[in-house]
C-alpha positions in Angstrom: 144.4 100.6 53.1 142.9 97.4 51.0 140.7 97.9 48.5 136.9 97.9 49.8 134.7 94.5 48.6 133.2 95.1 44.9 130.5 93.5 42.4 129.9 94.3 39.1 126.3 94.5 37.9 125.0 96.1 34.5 122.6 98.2 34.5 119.2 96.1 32.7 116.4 97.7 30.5 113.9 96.8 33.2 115.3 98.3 35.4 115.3 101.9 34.1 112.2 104.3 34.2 110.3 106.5 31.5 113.3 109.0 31.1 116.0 105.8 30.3 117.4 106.3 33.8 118.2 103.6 36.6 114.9 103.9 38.4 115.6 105.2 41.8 114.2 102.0 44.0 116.7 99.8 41.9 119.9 101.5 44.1 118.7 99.9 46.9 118.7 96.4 45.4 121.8 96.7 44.0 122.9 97.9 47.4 121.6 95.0 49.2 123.2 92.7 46.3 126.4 93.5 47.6 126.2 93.3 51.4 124.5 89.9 50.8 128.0 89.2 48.3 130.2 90.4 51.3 128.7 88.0 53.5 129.0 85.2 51.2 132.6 86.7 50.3 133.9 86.7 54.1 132.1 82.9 54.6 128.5 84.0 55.6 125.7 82.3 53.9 122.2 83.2 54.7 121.5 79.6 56.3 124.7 80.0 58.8 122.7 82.7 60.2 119.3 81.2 60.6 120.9 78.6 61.6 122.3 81.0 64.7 119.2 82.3 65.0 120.0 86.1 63.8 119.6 88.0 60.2 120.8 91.4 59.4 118.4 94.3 59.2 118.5 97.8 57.8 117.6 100.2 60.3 118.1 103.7 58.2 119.8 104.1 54.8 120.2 107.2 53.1 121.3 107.8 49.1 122.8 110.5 47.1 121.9 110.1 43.5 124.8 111.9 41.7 125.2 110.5 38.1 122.9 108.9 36.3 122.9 105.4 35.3 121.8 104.1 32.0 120.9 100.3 30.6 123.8 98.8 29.6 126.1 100.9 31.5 128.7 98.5 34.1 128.6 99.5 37.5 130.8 98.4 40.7 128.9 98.6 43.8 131.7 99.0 46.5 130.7 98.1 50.2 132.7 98.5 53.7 131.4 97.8 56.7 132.3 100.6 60.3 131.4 99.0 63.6 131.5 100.8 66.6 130.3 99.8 70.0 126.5 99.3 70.4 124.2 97.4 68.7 124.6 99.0 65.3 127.0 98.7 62.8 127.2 101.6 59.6 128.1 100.1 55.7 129.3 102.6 53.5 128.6 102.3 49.5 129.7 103.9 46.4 128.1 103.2 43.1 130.8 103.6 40.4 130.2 103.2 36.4 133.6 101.2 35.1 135.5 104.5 34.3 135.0 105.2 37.7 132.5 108.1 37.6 130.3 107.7 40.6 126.7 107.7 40.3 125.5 107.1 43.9 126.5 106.9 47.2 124.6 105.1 50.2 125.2 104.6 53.8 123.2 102.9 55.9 123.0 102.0 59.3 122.3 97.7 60.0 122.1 95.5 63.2 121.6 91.8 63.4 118.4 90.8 64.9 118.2 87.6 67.5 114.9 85.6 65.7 113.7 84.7 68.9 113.7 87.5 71.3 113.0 90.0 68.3 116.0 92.3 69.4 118.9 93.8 68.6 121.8 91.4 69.4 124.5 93.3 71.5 127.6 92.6 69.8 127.0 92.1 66.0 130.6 92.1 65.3 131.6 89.6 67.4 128.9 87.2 65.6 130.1 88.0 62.3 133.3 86.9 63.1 132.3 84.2 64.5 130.5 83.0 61.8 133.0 84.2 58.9 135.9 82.0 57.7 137.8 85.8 56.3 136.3 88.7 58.8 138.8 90.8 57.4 136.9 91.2 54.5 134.2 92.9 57.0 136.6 94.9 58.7 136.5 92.8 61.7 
């Protein structure tokens, strides 16, 4: 098995709330940080979708704070993508400080959403492979 798609983002004073933790809102941006680098990694780029007319949604997302997370501190924000049949697609995340302790998990559950109709297209895979110059990096 390969190595899941990583980023590396420290952890900024801003970011943190009145107890010198990672506030808890800030998971899901860093979240989002890396499925947007995925995309870009497999050959996505926000414009190639509009340009097809679809863009990714989150439909549910669900965390598990387990560590905490301080400013300063380096954390890898893993991604990997499960597709199934429908319309729905499930990425799976692991927030990891660099000595590998992990600090959160999220999984969340996506679609890609046809602009014009306002649904859920049928096949997101297929799309994303379309679209992607390396789908292997998305498991397709």
């Amino acid at each position: 098995m390969t190595e899941p798609f990583s980023v590396r983002i420290e952890v900024r004073g801003y970011e943190t709330d009145s107890q010198g933790h990672l506030n808890q809102a800030v998971y899901l941006q860093y979240a989002e940080h890396a499925r947007w680098s995925i995309l870009r990694h497999s050959g996505i780029e926000q414009s190639g979708l509009l340009d097809r007319g679809v863009g990714p949604v989150a439909l549910e997302t669900n965390i598990r704070y387990l560590r905490e997370l301080r400013a300063g501190d380096q954390v890898d924000v893993d991604c990997v993508f499960e597709w199934g049949e429908g319309k729905t697609f499930r990425i799976l995340q692991t927030v990891k400080k660099a000595d590998g302790t992990v600090s959160a998990e999220v999984a969340s559950v996506g679609g890609l959403l046809d602009l014009a109709e306002r649904r859920l297209v049928r096949d997101p895979g297929e799309v994303f492979k379309a679209l992607a110059t390396d789908p292997g990096a998305l498991g397709l």
